[in-house]
N, C-alpha and C positions, 0 to 999 in steps of 0.2 A: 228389237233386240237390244239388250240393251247390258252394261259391262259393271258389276258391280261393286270390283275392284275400284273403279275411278269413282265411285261414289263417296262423299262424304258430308255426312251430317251437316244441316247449316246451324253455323254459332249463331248468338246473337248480334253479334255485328254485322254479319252480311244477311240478316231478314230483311226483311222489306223495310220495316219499323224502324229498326235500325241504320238501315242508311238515310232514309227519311231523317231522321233525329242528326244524323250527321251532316246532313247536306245543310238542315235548318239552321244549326250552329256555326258551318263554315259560313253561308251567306249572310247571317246574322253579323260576324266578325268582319266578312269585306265590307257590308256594308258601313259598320261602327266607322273601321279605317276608312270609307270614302267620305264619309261625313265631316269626320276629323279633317281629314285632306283638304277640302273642299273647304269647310270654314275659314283655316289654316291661311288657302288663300284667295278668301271672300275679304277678308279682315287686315291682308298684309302680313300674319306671323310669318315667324321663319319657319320653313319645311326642311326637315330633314329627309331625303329621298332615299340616303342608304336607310332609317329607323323606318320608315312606311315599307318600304321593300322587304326589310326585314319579318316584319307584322303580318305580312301579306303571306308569304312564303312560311311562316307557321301557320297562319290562319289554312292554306290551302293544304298545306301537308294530313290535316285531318280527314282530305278526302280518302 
């Protein structure tokens, strides 16, 4: 039984494909940022922890 009121179409952002394509680009980005991070301080740069934080919290907002 089933309600067809609460039915609605899937966009293309919540297909399968498409969260696929999203998750690949969020991981994609934390990884960029952990890379960076990581080099950052393999090497001694300065880290900015509020700018990576920031990075991060866009990069994850795309979920």
């Amino acid at each position: 039984m089933s309600n067809d009121d609460d039915y609605t179409a899937p966009n293309e952002e919540n297909r399968f494909g498409g969260r696929v394509r999203r998750y690949a680009r969020v991981g994609a980005s934390a990884s960029k940022l952990a890379a960076r991070l990581a080099t950052g301080k393999v090497f001694g740069g300065d880290v900015d922890h509020a700018k990576y934080a920031a990075e991060l919290t866009s990069a994850l907002g795309g979920l």
